[in-house]
Residue, then its C-alpha position, 0 to 999 in steps of 0.5 A: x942339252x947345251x953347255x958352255x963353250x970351252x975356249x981352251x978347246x979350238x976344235x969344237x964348234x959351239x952355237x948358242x941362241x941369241x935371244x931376239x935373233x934374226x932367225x930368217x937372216x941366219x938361215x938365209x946366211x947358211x943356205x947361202x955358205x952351203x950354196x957356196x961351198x958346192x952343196x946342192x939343194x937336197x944337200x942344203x935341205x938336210x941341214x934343216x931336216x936332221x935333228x942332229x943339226x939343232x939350230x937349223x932343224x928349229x927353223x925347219x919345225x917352226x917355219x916348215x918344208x915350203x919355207x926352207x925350199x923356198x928359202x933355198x931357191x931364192x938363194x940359189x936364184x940370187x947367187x945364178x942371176x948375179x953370177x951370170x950377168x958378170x955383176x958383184x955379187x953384192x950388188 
């Protein structure tokens, strides 16, 4: 059950859909910030296979497994292969 976010409390992070949204650009913006921040893949592939993790466990039921892994790696791919040839990373 969603509810509507309360803007006096700076502390709970609320996500809502956005009908019509880009769902690959989403989870492709948070394998990428998880990446980033350290995670490894299984780590990553937890946020889409726990249900307590709404909006990226619907991704993982809609698109499937081979999707999110195959999502992961492209990400983790592109960010190793920029890192390592000393180009911007949003070349």
């Amino acid at each position: 059950m969603t509810k509507p976010a309360d803007f006096t409390d700076p502390m709970e992070l609320v996500g809502v859909p956005v009908p019509g949204g880009d769902s690959h650009a989403m989870a492709e913006c948070l394998v990428e910030e998880y990446l980033l921040l350290g995670w490894d893949e299984r780590q990553v592939m937890l946020l889409f296979t726990r249900p307590c993790f709404r909006a990226t466990h619907r991704i993982y039921r809609e698109k499937g497994e081979a999707y999110v892994r195959s999502l992961i790696q492209e990400v983790r791919v592109k960010w190793t292969r920029d890192s390592s040839r000393g180009e911007p990373l949003d070349a």
